[in-house]
TORMIPA-160757 format. One line per 10 residues: number of its first residue (from 1); their letters; for each residue x, y, z of N, C-alpha, C, O. Coordinates in steps of 0.05 Angstrom, whole numbers, plus 32768, in hexadecimal, padded with zeros to 4 digits. Layout:
<sites>
NUM> A> X Y Z X Y Z X Y Z X Y Z ~ ...
</sites>
This chain:
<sites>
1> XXXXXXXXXX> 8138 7C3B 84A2 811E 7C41 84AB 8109 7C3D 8495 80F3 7C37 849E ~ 810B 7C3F 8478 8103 7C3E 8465 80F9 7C27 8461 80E1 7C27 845B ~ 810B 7C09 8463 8101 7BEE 846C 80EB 7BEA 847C 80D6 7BDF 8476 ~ 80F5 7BF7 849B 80E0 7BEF 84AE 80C7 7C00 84AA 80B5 7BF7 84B9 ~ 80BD 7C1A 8499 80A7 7C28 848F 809A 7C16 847C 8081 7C12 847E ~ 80A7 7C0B 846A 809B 7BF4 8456 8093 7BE2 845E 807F 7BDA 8453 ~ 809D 7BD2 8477 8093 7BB6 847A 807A 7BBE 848D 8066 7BB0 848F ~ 807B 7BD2 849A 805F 7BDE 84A6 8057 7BE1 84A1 8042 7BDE 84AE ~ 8051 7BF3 847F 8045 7BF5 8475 803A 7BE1 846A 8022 7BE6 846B ~ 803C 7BCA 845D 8033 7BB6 8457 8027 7B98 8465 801C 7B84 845C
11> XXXXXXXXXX> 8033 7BA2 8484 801E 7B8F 8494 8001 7BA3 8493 7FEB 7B97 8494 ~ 8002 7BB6 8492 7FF4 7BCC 849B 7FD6 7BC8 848F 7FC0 7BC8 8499 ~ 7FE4 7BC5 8470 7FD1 7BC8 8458 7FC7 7BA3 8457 7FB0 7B9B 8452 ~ 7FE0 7B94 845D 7FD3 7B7A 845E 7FB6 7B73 8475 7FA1 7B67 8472 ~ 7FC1 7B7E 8486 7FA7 7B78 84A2 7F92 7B82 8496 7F7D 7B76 8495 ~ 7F99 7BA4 8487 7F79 7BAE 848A 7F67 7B95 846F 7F4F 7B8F 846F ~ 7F7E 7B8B 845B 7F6F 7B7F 8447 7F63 7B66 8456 7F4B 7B60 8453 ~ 7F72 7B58 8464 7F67 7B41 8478 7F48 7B4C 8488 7F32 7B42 8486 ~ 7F4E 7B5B 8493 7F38 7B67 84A2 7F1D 7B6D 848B 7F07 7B66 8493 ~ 7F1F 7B79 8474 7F0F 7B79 846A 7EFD 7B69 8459 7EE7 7B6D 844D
21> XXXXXXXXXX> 7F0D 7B54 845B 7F07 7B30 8451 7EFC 7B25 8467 7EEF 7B10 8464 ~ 7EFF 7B2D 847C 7EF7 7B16 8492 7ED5 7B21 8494 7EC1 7B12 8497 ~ 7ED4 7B31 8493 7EAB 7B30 848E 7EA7 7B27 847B 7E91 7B20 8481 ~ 7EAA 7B21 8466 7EAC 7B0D 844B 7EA6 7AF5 845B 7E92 7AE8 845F ~ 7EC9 7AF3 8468 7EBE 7AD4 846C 7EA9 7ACB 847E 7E99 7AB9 847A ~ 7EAC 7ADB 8491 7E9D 7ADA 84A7 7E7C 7AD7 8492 7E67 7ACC 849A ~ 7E7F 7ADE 8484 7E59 7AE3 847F 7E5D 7AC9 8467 7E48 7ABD 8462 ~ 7E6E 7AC3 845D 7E6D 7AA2 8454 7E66 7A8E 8465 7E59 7A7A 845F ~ 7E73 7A93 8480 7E6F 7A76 848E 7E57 7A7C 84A2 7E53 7A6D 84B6 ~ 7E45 7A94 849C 7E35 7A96 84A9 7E16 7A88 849A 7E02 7A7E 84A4
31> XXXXXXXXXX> 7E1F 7A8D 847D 7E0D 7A7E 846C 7E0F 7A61 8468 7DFE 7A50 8462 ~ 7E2C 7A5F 846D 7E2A 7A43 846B 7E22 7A32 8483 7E1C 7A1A 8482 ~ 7E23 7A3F 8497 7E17 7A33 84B3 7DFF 7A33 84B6 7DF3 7A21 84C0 ~ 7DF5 7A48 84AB 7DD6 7A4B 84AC 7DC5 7A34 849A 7DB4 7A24 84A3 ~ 7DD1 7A39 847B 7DBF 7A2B 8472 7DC9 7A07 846A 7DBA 79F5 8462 ~ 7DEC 7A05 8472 7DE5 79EC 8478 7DE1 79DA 8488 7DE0 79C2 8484 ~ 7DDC 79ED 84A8 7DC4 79E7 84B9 7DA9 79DA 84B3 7D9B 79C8 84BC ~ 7DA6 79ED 849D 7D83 79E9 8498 7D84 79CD 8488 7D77 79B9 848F ~ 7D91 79CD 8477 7D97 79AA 8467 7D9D 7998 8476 7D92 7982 8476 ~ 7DB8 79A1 848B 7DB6 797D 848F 7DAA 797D 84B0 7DA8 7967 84BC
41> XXXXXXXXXX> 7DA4 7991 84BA 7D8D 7984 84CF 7D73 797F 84C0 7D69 7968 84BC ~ 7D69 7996 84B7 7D4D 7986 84AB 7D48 796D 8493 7D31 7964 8493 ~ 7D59 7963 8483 7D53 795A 8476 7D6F 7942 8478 7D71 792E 8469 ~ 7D7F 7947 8489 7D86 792C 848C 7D8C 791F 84B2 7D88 7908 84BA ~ 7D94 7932 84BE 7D8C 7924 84DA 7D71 7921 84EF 7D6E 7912 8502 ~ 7D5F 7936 84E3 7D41 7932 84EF 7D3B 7918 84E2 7D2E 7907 84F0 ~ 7D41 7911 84C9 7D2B 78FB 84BB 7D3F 78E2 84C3 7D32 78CD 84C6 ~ 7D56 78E1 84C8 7D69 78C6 84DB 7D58 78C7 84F0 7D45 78B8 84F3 ~ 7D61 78E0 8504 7D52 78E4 851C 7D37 78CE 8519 7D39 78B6 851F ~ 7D28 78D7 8513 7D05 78C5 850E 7D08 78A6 8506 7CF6 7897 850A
51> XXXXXXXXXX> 7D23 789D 84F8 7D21 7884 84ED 7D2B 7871 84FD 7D23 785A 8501 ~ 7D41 7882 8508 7D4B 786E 8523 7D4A 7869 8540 7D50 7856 854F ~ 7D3A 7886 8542 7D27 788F 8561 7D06 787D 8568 7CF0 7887 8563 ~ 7D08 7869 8570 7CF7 7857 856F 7CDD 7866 857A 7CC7 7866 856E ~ 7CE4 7876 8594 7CD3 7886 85A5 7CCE 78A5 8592 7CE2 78B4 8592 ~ 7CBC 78AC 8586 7CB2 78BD 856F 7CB0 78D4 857D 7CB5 78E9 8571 ~ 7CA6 78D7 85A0 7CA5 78EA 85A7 7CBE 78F2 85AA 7CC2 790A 85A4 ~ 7CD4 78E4 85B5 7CE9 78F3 85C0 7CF8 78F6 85A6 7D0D 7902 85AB ~ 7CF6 78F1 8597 7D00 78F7 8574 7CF5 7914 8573 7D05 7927 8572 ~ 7CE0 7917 8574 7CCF 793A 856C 7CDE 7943 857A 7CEE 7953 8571
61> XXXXXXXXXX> 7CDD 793D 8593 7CF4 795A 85AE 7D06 7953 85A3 7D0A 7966 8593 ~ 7D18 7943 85A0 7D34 7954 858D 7D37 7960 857B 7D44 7975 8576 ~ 7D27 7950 856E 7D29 7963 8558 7D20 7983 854E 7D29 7995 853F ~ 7D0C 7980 855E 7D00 7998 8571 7D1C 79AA 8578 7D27 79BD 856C ~ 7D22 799F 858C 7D3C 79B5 8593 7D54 79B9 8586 7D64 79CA 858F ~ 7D5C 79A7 856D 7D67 79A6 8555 7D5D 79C7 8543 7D6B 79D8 8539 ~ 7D44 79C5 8546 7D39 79DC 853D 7D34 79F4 8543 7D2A 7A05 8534 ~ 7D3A 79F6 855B 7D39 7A0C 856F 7D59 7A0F 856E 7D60 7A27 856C ~ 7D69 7A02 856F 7D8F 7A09 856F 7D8D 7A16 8550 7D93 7A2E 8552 ~ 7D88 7A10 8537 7D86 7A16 851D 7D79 7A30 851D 7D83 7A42 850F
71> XXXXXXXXXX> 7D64 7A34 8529 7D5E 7A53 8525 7D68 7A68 8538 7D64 7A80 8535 ~ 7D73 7A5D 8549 7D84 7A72 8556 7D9D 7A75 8548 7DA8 7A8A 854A ~ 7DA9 7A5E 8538 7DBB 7A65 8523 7DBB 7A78 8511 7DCB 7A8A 850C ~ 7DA0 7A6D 8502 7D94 7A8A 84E6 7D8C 7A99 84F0 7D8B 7AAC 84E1 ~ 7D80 7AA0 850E 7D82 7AC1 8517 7D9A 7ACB 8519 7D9A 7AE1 850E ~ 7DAA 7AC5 8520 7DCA 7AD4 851B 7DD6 7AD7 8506 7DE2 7AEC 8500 ~ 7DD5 7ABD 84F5 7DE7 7ABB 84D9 7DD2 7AD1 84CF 7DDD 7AE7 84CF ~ 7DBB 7AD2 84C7 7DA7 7AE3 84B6 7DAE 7AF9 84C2 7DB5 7B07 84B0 ~ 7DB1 7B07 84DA 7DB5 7B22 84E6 7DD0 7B29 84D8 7DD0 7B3A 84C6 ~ 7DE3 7B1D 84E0 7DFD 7B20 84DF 7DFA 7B27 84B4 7E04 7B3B 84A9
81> XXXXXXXXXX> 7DEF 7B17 84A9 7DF5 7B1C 847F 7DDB 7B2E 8483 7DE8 7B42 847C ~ 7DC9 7B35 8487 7DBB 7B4F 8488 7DD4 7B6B 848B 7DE0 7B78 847A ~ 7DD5 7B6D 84AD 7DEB 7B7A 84B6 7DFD 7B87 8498 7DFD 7B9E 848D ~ 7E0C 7B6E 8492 7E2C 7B6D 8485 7E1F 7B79 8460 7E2B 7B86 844F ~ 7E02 7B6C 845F 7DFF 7B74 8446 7DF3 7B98 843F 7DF1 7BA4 8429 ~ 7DEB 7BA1 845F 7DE1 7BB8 8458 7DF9 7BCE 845C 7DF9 7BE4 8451 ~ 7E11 7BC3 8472 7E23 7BD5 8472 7E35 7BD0 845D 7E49 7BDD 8461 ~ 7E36 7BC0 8446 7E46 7BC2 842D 7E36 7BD1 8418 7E42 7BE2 840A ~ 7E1B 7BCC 8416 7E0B 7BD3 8402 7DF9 7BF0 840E 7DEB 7BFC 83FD ~ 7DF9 7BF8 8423 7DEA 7C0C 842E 7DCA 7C05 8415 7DBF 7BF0 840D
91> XXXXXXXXXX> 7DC8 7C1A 8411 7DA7 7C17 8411 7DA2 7C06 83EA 7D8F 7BFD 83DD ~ 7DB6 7C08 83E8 7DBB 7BF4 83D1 7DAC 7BDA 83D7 7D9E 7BCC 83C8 ~ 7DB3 7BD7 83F0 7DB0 7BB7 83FE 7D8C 7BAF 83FA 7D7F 7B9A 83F7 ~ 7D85 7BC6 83FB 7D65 7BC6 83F7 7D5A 7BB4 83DC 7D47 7BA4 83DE ~ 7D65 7BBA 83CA 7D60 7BB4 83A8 7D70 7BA0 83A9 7D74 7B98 8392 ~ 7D7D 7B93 83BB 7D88 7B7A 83A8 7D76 7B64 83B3 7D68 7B62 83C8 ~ 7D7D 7B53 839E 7D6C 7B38 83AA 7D71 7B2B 83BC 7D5E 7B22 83C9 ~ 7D8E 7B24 83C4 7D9C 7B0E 83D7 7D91 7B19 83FC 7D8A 7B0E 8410 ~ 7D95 7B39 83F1 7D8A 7B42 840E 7D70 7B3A 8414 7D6F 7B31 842B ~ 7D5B 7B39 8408 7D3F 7B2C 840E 7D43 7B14 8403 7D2F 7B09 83F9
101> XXXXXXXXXX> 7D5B 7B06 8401 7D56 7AE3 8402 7D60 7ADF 841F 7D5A 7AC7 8424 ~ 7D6C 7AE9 8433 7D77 7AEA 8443 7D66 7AF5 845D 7D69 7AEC 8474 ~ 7D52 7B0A 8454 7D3F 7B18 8467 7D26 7B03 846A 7D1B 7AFD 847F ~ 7D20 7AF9 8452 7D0D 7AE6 8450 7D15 7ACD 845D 7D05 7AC5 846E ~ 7D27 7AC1 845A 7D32 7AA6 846D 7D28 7AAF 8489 7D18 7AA4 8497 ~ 7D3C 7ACC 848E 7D39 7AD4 84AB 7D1B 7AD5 84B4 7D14 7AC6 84C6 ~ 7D0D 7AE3 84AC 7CF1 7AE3 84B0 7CEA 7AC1 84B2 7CEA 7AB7 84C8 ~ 7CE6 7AB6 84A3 7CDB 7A98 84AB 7CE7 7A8C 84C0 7CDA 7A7F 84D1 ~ 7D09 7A90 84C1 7D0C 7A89 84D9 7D02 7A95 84F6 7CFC 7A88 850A ~ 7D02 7AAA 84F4 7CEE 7AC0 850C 7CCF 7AA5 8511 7CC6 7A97 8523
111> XXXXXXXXXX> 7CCB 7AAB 84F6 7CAD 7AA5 84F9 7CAB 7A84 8503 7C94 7A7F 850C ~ 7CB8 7A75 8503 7CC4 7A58 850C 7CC1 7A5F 852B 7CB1 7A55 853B ~ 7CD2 7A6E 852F 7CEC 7A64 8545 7CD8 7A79 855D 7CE0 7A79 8575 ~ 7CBC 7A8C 8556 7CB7 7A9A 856C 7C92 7A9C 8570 7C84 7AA4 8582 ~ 7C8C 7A89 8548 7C6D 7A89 854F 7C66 7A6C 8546 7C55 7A5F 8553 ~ 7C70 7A63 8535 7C69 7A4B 8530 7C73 7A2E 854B 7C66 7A1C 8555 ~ 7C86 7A33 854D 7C91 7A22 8560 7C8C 7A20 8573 7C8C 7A08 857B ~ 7C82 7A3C 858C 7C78 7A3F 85A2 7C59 7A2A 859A 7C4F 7A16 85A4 ~ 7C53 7A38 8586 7C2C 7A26 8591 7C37 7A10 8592 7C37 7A08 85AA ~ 7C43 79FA 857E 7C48 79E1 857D 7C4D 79DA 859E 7C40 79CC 85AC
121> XXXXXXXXXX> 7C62 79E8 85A3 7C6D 79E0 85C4 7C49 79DF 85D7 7C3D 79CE 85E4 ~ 7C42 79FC 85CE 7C2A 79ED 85E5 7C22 79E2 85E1 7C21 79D0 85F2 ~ 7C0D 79DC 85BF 7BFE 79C3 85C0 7C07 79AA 85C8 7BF8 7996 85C8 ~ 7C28 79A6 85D0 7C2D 798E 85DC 7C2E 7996 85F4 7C3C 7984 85FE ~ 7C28 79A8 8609 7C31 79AA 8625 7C0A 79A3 8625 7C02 7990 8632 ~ 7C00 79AC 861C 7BE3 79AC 861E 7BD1 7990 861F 7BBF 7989 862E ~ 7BDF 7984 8604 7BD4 7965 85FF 7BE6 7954 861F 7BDD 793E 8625 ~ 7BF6 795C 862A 7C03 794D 863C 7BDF 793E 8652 7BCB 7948 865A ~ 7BE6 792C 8651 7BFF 7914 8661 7BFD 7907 864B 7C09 78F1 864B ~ 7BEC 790F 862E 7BF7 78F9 860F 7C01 7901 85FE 7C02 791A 85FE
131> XXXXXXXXXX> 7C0B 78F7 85EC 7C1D 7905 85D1 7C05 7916 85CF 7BED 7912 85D4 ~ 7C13 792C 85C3 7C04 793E 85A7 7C00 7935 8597 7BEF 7944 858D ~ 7C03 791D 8583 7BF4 790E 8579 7BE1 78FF 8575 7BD5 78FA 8560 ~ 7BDD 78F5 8592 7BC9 78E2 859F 7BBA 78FD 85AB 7BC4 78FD 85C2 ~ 7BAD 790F 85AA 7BA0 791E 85B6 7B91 792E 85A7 7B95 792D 858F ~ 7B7B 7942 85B3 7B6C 7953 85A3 7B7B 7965 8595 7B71 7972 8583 ~ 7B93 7968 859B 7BA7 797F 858F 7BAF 7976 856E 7BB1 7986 855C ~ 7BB1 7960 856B 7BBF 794E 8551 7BB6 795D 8536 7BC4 795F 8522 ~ 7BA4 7965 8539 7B9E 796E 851A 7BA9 7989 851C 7BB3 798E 8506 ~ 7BAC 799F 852B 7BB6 79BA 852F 7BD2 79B7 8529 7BDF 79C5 851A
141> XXXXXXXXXX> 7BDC 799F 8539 7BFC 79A3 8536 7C04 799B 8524 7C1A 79A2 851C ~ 7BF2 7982 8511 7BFB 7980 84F7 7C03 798E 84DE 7C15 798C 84CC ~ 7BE6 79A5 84E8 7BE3 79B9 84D8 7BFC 79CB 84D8 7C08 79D1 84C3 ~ 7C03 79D1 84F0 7C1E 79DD 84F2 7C32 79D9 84EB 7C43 79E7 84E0 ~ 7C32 79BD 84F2 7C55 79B2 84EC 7C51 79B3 84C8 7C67 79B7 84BD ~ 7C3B 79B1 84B6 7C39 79B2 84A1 7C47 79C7 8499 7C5C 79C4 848D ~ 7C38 79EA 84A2 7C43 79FE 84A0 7C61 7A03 84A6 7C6D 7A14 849A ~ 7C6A 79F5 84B5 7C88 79F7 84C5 7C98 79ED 84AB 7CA9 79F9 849E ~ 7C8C 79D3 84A9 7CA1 79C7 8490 7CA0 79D3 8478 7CB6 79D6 846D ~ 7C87 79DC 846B 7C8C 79EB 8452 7CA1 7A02 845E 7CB9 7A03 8458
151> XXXXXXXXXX> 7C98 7A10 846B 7CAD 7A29 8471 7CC2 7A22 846F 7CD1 7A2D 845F ~ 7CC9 7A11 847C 7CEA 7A05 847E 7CF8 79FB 8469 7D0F 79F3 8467 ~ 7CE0 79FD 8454 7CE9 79EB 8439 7CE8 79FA 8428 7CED 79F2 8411 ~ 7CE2 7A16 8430 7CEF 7A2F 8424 7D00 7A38 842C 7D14 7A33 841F ~ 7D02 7A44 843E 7D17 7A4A 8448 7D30 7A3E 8441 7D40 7A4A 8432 ~ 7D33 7A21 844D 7D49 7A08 8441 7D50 7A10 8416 7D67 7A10 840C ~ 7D3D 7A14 840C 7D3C 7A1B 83F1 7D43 7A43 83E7 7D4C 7A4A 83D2 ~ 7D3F 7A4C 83F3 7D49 7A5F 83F5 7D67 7A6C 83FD 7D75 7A7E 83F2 ~ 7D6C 7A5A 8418 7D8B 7A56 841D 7D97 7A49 8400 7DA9 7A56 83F6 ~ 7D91 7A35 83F6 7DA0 7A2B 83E7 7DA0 7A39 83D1 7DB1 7A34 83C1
161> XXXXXXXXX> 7D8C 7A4F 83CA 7D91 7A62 83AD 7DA2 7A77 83B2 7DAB 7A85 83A0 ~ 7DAA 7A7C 83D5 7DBA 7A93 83DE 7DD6 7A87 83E0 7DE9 7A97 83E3 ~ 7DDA 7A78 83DF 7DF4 7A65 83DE 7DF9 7A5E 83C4 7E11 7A5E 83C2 ~ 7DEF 7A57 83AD 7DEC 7A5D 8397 7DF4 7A6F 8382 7E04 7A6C 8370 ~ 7DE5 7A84 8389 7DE9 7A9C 8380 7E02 7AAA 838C 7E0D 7AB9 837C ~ 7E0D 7AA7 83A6 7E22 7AB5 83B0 7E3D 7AAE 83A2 7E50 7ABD 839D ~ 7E38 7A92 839E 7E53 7A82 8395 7E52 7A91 8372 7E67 7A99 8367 ~ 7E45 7A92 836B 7E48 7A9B 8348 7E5D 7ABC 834D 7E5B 7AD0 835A ~ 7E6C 7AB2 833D 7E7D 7AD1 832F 7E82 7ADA 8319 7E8E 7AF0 8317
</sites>
């Protein structure tokens, strides 16, 4: 009986150590989904997208919804290492940095994916039956997409100092 108490015991202790690694991992591949989302859609299949998409408008709508799938990504991955970093660190989590490199991504992505992006959509439902480019709208949405891209080019730069920094031990 002594045997079969030991080897139970040691699946026992094995699972719970498994189990307590798997939010580890889980919150590795949540960063790594997130932010190497943000690299190689933005900075390497939007800019193919545009080079090989002859038609420019239907290039923006994908890519467009390229960008709308990506922030529904970093709303979850960012929820989920928020989540995982405040129930490891409880209020610890406050004072460290990685947690507001992580809250800050999230926030821009919010701010993308629920104020910046909506106007863009209308000023193109609005300029219709012509591009938003070809229309009175063009300089507004430029202005925007300006704002969109710096953001994104923080964000994108910020992921990569949180991936960075995570990997150092």
């Amino acid at each position: 009986m002594d045997f079969v108490q030991d080897i139970a015991i040691r699946c026992a202790c094995a699972t719970l150590h498994h189990m307590k690694n798997l939010s580890h991992h889980l919150a590795s591949l949540a960063a790594t989904a997130w932010v190497g989302g943000l690299w190689a859609i933005g900075y390497l299949a939007v800019p193919v997208l545009f080079r090989a998409q002859p038609d420019k408008q239907l290039a923006g709508m994908l890519a467009g919804q390229m960008f709308i799938w990506l922030g529904v990504l970093g709303m979850v991955c960012g929820t989920y290492l928020l989540i995982r970093h405040i129930s490891t660190s409880g209020r610890a989590a406050l004072r460290q940095r990685l947690f507001w490199v992580v809250a800050v991504m999230l926030l821009i992505t919010l701010l993308l994916q629920f104020v910046i992006q909506p106007i863009m959509a209308d000023l193109k439902v609005q300029a219709l039956p012509l591009d938003v480019m070809h229309s009175a709208f063009a300089e507004r949405f430029k202005m925007l997409h300006g704002v969109s891209s710096i953001a994104y080019l923080i964000e994108s730069l910020l992921g990569a100092f949180f991936i960075l920094d995570t990997q150092r031990t």
